[in-house]
N, CA, C and O atoms as a GROMACS GRO file, in nm:
protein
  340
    1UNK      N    1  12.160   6.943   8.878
    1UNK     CA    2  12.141   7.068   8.949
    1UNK      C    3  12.257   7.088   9.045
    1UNK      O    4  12.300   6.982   9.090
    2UNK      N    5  12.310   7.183   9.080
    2UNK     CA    6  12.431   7.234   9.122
    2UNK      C    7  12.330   7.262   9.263
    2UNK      O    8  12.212   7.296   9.266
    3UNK      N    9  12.444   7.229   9.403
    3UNK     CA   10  12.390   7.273   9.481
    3UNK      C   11  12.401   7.405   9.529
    3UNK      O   12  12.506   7.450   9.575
    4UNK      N   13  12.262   7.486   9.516
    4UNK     CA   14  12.286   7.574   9.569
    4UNK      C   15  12.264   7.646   9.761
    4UNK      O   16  12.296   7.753   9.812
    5UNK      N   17  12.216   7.559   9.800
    5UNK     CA   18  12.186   7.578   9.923
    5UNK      C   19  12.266   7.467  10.003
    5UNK      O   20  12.279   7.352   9.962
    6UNK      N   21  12.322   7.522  10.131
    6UNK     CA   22  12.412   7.375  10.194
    6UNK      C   23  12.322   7.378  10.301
    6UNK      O   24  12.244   7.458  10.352
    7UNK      N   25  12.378   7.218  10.324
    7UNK     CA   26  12.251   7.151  10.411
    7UNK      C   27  12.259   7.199  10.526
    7UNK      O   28  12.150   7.220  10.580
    8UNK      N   29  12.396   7.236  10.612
    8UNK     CA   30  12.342   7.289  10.703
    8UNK      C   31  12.230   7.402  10.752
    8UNK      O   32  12.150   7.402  10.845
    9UNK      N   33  12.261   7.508  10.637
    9UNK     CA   34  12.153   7.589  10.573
    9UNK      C   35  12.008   7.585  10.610
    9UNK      O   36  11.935   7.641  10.692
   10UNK      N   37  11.994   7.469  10.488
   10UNK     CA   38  11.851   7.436  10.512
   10UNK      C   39  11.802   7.372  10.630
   10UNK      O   40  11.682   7.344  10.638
   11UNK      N   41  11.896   7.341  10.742
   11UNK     CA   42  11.836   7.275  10.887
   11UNK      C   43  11.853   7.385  10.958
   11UNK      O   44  11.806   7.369  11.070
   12UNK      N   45  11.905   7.500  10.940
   12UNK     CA   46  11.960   7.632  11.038
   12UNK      C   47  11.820   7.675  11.018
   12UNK      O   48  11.748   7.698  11.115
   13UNK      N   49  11.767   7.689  10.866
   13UNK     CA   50  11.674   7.767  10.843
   13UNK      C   51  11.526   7.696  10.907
   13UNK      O   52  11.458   7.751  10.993
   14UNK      N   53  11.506   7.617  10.871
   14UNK     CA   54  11.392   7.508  10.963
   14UNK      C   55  11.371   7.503  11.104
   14UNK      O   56  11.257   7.490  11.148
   15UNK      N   57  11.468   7.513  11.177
   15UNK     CA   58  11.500   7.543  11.288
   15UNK      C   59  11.455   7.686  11.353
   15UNK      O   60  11.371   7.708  11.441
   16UNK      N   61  11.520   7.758  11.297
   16UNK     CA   62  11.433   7.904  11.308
   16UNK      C   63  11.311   7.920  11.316
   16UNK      O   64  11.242   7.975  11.402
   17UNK      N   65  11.286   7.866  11.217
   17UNK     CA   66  11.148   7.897  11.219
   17UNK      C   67  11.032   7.808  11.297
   17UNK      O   68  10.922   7.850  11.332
   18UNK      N   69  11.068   7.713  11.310
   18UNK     CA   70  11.048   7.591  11.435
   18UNK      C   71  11.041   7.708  11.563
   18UNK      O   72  10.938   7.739  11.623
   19UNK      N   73  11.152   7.755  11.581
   19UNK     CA   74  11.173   7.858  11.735
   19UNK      C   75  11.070   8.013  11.699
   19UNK      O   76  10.974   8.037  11.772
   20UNK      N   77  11.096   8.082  11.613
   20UNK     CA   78  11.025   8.181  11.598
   20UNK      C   79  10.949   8.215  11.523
   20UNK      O   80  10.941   8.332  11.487
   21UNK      N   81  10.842   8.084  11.462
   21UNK     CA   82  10.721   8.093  11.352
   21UNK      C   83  10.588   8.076  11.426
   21UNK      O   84  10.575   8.024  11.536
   22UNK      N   85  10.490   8.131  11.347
   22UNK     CA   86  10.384   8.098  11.439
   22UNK      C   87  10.292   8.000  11.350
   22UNK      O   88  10.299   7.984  11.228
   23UNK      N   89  10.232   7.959  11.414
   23UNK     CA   90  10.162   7.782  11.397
   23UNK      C   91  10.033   7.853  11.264
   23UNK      O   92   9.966   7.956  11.260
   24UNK      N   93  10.048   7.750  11.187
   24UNK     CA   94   9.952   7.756  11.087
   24UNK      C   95   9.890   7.594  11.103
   24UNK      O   96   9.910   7.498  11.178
   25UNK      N   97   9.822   7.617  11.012
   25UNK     CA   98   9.796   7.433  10.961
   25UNK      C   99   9.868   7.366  10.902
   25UNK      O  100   9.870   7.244  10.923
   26UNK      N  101   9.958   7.432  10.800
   26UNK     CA  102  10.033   7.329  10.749
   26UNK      C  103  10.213   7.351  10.820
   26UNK      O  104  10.315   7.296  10.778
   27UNK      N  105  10.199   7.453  10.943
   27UNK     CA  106  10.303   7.395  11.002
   27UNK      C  107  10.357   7.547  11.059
   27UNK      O  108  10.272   7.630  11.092
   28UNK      N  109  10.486   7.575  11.068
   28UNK     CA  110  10.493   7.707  11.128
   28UNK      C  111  10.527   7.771  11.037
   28UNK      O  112  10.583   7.700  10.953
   29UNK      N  113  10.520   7.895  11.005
   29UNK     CA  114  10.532   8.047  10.926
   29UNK      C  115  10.617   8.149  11.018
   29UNK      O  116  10.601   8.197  11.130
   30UNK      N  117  10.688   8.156  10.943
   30UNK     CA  118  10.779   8.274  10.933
   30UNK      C  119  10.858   8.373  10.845
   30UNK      O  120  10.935   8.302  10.781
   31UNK      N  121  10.872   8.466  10.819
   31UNK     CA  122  10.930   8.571  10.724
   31UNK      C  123  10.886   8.505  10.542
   31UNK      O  124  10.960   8.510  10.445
   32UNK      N  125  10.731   8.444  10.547
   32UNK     CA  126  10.717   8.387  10.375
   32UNK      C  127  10.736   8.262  10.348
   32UNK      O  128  10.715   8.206  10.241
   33UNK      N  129  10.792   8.201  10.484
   33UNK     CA  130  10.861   8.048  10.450
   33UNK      C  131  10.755   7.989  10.546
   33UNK      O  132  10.748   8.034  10.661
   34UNK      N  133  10.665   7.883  10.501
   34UNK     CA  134  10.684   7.766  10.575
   34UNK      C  135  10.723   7.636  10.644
   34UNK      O  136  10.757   7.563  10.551
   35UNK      N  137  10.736   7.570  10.752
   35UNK     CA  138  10.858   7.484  10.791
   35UNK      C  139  10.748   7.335  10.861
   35UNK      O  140  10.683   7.317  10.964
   36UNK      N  141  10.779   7.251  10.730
   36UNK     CA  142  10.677   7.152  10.828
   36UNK      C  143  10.755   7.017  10.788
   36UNK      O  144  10.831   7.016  10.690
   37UNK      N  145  10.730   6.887  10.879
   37UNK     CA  146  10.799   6.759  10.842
   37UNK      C  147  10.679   6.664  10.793
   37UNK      O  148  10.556   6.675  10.797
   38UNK      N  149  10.779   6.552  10.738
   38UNK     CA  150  10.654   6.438  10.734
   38UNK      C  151  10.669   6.392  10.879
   38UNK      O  152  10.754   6.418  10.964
   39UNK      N  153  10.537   6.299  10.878
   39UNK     CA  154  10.542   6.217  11.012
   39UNK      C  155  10.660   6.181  11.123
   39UNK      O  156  10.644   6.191  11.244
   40UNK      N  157  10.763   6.143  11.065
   40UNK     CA  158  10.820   6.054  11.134
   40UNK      C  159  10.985   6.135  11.160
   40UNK      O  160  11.088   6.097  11.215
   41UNK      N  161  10.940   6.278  11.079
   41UNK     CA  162  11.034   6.354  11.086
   41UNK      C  163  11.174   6.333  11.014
   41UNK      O  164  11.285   6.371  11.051
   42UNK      N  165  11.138   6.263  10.905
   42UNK     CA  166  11.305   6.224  10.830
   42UNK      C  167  11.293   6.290  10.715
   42UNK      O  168  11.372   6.258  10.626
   43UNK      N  169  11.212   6.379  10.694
   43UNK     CA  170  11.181   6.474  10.592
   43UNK      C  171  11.121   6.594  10.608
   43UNK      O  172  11.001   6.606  10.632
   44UNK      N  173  11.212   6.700  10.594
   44UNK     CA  174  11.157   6.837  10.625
   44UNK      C  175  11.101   6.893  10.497
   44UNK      O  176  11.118   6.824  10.397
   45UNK      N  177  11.034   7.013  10.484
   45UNK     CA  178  11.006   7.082  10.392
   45UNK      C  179  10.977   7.265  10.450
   45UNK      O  180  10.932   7.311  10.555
   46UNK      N  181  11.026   7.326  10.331
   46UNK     CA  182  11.026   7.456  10.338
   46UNK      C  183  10.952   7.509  10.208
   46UNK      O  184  11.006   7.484  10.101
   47UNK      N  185  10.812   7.591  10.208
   47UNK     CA  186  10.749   7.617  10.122
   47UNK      C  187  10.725   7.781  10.108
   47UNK      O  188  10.673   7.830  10.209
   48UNK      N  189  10.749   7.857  10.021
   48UNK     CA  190  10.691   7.998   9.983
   48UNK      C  191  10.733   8.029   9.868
   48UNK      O  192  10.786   7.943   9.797
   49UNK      N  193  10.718   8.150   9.829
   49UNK     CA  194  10.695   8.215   9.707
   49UNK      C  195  10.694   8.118   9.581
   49UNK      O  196  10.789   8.119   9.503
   50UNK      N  197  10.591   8.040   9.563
   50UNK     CA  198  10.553   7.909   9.470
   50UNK      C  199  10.690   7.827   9.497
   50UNK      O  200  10.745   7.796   9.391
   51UNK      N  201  10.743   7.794   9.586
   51UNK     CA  202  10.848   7.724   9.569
   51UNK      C  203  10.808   7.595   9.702
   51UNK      O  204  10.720   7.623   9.784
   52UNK      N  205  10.873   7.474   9.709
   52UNK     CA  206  10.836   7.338   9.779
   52UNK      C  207  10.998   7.338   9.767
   52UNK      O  208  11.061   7.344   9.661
   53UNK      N  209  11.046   7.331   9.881
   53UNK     CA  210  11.158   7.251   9.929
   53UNK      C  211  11.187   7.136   9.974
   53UNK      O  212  11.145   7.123  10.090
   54UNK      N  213  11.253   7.025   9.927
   54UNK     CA  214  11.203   6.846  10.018
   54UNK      C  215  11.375   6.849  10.071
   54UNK      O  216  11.475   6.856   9.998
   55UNK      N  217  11.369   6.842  10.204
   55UNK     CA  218  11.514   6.788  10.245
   55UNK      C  219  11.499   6.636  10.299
   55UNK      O  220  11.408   6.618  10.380
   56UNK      N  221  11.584   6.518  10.262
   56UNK     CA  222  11.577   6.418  10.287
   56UNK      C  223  11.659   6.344  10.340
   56UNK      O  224  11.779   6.372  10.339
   57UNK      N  225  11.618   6.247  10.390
   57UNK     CA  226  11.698   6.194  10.552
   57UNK      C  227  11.878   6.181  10.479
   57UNK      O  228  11.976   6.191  10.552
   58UNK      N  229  11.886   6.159  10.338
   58UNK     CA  230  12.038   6.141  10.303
   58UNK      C  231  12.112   6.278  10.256
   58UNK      O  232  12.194   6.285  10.164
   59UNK      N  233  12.066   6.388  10.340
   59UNK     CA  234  12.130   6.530  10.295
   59UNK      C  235  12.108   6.560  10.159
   59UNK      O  236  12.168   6.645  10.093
   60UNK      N  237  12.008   6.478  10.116
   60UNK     CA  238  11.945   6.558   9.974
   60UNK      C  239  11.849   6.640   9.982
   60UNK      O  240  11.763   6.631  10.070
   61UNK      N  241  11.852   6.738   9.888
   61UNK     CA  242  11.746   6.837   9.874
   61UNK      C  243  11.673   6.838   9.717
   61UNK      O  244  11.761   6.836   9.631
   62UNK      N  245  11.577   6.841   9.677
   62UNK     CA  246  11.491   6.906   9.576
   62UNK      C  247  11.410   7.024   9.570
   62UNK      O  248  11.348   7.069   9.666
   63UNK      N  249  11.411   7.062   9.478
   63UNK     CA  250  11.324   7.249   9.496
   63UNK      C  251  11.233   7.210   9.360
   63UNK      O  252  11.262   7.183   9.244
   64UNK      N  253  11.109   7.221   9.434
   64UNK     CA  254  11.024   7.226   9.298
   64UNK      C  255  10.968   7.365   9.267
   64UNK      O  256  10.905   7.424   9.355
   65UNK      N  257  10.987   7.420   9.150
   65UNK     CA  258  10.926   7.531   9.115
   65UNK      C  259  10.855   7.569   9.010
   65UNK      O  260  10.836   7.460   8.955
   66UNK      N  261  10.802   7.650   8.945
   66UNK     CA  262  10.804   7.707   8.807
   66UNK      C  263  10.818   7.796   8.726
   66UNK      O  264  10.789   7.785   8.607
   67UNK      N  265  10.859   7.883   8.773
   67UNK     CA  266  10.968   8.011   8.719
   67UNK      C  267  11.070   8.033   8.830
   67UNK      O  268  11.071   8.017   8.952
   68UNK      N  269  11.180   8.089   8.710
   68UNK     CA  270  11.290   8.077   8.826
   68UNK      C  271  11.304   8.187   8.915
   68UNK      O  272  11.375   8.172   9.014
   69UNK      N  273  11.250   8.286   8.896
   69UNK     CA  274  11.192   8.376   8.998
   69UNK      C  275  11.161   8.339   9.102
   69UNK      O  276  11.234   8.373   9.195
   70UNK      N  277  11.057   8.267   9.126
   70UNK     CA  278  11.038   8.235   9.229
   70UNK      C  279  11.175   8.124   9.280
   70UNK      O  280  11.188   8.089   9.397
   71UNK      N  281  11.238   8.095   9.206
   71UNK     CA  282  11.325   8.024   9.333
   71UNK      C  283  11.444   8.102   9.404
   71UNK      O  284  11.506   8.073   9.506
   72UNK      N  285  11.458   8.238   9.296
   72UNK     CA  286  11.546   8.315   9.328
   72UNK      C  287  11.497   8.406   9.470
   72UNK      O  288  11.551   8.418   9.580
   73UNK      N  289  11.368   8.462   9.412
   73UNK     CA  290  11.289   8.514   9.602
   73UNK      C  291  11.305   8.387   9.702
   73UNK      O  292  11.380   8.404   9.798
   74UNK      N  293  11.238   8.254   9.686
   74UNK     CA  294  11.271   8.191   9.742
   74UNK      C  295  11.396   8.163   9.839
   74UNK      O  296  11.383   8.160   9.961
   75UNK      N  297  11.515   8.143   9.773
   75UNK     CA  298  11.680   8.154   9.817
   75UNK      C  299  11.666   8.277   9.913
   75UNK      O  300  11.656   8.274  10.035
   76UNK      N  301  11.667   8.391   9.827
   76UNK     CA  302  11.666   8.537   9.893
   76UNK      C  303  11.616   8.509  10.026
   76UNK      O  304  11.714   8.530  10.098
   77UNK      N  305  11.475   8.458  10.131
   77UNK     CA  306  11.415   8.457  10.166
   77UNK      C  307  11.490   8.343  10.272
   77UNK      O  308  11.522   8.387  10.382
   78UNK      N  309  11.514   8.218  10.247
   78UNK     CA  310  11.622   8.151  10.304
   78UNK      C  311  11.775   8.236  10.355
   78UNK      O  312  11.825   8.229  10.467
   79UNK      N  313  11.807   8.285  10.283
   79UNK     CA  314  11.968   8.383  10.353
   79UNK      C  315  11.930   8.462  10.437
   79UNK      O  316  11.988   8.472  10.545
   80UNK      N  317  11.814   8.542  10.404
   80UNK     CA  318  11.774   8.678  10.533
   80UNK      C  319  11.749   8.545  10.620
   80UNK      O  320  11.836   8.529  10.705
   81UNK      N  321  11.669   8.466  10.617
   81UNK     CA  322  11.640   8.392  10.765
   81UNK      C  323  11.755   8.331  10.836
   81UNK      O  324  11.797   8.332  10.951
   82UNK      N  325  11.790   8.276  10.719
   82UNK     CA  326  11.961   8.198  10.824
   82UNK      C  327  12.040   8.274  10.847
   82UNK      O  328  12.119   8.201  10.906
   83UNK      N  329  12.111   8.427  10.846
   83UNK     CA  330  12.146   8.532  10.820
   83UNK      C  331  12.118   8.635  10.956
   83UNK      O  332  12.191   8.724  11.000
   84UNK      N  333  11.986   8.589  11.004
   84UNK     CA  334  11.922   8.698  11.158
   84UNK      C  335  12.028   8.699  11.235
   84UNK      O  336  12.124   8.625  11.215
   85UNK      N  337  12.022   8.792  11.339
   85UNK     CA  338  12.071   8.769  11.510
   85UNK      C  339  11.985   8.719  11.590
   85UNK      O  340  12.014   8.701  11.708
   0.00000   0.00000   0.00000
């Protein structure tokens, strides 16, 4: 898989939404995306439009999906957020 998202990216975007999401159960919500860690915080995740994002403590990422639609809204949905003023 070719990377398509850079890591700073995906911590800009987590971050955001950390600052301007509001609290769910499985973590904070913002603009479709959810932003939650494991325990110990060496693993983030970003979840919406059927899509699971795993970022991992060695600047790896996986995207699990099942149509590629959804990973394309997905992405889409990541740029408007990292993208705000």
């Amino acid at each position: 898989m070719k990377n398509e998202i850079d890591n700073k990216q995906i911590l800009a975007v987590y971050e955001r939404i950390q600052q301007r999401g509001e609290v769910t159960e499985e973590g904070k919500f913002y603009q479709g995306i959810t932003a939650f860690s494991d325990i110990d915080g060496y693993t983030v995740y970003l979840q919406g439009s059927g899509v699971l994002l795993r970022f991992g403590f060695h600047n790896t990422y996986h995207l699990d999906y099942e149509h590629d639609k959804h990973k394309d809204d997905f992405l889409k949905k990541l740029y408007n957020i990292a993208n705000e003023e």
